[in-house]
C-alpha positions in Angstrom: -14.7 -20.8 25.7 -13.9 -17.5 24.5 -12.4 -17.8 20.3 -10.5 -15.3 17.9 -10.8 -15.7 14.5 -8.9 -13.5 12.2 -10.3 -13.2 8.4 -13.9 -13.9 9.9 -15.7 -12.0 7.5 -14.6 -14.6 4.4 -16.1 -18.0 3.6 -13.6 -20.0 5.6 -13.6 -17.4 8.5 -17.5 -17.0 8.5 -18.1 -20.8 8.5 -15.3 -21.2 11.5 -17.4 -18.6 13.4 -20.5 -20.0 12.9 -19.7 -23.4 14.1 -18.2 -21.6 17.3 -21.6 -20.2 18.0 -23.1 -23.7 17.6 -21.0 -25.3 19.9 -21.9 -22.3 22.6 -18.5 -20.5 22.9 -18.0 -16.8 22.7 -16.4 -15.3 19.3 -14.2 -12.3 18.9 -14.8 -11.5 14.6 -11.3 -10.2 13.3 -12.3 -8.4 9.6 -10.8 -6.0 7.4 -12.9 -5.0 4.9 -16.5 -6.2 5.1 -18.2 -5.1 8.0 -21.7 -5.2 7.3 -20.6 -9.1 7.3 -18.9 -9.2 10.3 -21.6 -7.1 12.1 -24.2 -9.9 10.6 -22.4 -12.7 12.3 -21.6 -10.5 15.4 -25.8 -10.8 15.7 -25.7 -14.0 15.0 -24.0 -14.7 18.4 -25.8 -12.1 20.3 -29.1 -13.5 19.2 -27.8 -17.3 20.9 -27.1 -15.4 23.9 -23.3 -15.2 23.3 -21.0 -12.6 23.6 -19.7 -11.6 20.1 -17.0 -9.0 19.7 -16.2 -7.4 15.7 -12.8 -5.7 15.6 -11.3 -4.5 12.6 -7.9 -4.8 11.7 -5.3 -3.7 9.1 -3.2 -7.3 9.0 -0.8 -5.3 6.4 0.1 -3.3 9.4 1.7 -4.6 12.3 1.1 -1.5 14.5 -2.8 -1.7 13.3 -2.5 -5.5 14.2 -1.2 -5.3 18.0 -3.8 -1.9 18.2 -6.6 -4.4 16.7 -5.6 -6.9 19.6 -4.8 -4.8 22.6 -8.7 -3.5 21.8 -10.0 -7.4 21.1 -8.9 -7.9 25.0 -9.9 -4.9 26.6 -13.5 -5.3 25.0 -13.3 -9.0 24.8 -10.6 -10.4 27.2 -8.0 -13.1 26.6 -9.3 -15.8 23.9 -8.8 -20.0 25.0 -8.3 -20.1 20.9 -7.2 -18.6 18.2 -8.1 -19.5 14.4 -5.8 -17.6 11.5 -8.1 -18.1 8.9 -7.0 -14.8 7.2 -5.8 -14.4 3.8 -5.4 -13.0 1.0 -4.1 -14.2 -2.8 -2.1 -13.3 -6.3 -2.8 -14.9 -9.3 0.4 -14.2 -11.3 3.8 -15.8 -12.2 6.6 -15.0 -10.1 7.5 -13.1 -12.6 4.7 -10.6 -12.7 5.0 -10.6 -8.6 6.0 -7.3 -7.8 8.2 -7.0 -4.6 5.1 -4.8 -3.2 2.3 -7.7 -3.6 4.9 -10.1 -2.4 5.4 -8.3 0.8 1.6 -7.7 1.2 0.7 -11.5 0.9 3.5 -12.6 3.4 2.1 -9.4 5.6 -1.4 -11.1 5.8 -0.8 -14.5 5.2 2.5 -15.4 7.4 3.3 -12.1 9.4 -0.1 -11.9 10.9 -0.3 -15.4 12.0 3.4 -14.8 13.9 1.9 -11.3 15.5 -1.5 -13.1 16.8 -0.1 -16.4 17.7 2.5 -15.2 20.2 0.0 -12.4 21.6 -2.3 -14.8 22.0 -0.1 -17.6 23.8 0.8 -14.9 26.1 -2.7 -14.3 27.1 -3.7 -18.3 27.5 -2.4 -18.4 31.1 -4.3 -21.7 31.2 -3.4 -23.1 28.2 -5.2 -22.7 25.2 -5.6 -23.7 20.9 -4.3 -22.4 17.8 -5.5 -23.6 14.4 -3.4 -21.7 11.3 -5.4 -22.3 8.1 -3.0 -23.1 5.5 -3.2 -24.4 2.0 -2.2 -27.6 -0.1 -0.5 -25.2 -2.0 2.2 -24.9 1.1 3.9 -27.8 0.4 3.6 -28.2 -3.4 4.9 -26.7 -6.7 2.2 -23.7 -7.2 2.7 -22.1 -11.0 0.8 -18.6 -10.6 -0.1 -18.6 -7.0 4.0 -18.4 -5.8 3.6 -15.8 -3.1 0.7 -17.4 -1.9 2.5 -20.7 -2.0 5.4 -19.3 -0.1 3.5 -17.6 2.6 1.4 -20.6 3.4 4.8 -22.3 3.4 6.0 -19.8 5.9 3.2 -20.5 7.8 3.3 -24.5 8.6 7.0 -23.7 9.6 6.0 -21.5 12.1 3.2 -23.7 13.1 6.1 -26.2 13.8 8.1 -24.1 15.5 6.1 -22.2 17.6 4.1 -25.7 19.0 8.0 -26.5 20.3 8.0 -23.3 22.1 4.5 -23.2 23.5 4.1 -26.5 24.0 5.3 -26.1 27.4 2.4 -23.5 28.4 -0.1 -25.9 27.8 -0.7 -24.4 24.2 -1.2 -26.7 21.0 -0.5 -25.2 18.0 -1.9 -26.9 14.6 -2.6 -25.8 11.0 -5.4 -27.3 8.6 -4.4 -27.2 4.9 -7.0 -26.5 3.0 -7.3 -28.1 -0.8 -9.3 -27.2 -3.1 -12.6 -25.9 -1.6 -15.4 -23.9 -3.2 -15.1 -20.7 -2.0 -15.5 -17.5 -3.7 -11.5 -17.2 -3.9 -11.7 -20.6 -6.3 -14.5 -19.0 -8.3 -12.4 -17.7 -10.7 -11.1 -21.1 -12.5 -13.2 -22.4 -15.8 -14.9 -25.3 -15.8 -11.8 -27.0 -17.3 -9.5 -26.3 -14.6 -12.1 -27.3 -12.1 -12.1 -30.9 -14.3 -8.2 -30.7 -14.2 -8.4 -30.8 -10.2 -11.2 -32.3 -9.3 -9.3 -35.6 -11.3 -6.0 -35.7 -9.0 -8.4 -36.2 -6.5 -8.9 -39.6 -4.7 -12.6 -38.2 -3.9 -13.7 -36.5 -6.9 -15.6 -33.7 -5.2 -14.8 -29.5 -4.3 -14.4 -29.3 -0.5 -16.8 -27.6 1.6 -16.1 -24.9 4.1 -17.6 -28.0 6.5 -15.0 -29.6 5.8 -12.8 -26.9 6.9 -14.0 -26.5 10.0 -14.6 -30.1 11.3 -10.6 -30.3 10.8 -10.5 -27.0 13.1 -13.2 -27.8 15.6 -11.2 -31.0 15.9 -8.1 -29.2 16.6 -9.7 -27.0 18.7 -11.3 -29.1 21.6 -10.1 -31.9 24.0 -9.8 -34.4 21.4 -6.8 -33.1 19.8 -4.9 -32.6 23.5 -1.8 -34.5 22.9 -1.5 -33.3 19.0 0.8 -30.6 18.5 3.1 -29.3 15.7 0.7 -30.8 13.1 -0.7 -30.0 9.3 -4.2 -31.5 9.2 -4.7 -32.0 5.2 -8.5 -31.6 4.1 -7.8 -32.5 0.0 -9.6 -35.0 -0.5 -6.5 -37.1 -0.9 -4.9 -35.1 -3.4 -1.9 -36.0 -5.0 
């Protein structure tokens, strides 16, 4: 199977790619900034045998975006699955959002996942996966992180939507929201707030990125055929 995986240079993105490899399927590396990272995992593949594809892309820009993509397919060809595990975060009150960082978070975080998802059903002439990685945070009060909240709000509404729409080409589309996993982005809280979350959780453990993935590798293969239009939450039953 051929897989695009957008953010694939972060934790998340660089676990999703890695389990890809594992499973023996071909991975096209969407990055942005790090791409001494991407060009690591790019080698990863290429030492398994696999073909591995890096691409950078701009998912603030919508031209850079469809430029990013046209180049993913002529170097790559049409992926069987797409993962959105860009994205990108504000730690601020709404009212120290400024329009600007607003417009950039919903740019990466919700724009991008409408720009590769419908490029990418109209690629899967035989059907085909796509797994948006959203956040707990999309569906709950989120003090300091609104824009973020918002966008991943955005984001399991289009995941809803757009599973009505493609359902008919064969195409599931699904989103996994994440809760509170150790990654670098949830490095930044004190050992009290860690305490504070770690207790409105039924399993009093951080997530992994393993985690993360099982969800998507699940969502991502035969297994998940008839489930469509879905959030997947990996919280460790937070509440």
């Amino acid at each position: 199977m051929k897989v695009l995986v957008t953010g694939a240079s972060g934790d998340i993105g660089s676990a999703i790619v890695r389990a890809f490899f594992s499973r023996g399927d071909s991975v096209a590396i969407l990055y942005f900034s790090d791409e001494a990272s991407a060009n690591a995992l790019a080698s990863e593949g290429a030492a398994l045998g696999l073909l591995a594809v890096t691409q950078k892309a701009d998912l603030r820009d919508a031209k850079d975006t469809l430029r990013a993509l046209d180049n993913v397919l002529r170097t790559f060809g049409a992926p069987d699955i797409l993962v959105n595990a860009a994205g990108i975060d504000d730690y601020n009150t709404l009212f120290d959002t400024t329009a600007e960082k607003w417009d950039e978070i919903f740019a990466v975080n919700a724009r991008s996942v409408f720009l590769t998802s419908v490029w990418a059903a109209k690629q899967m002439l035989a059907g085909g996966r796509i797994v948006n990685i959203s956040s707990i945070w999309g569906s709950r009060p989120a003090p300091c992180e609104g824009a973020y909240a918002a966008s991943k709000a955005a984001v399991e509404s289009f995941t809803k939507t757009f599973a009505a729409e493609a359902g008919s080409l064969g195409i599931t589309v699904n989103a996994v929201a994440a809760g509170y996993i150790d990654t670098k982005m949830n490095a930044r809280f004190s050992e009290e707030e860690r305490e504070d979350f770690l207790s409105a959780l039924a399993i009093k453990r951080m997530g992994t990125t393993e985690d993360v993935v099982n969800a998507v590798l699940f969502l991502s293969d035969e297994r998940s055929g008839y489930i469509t239009g879905q959030i997947l939450e990996v919280s460790g039953g937070m509440k």
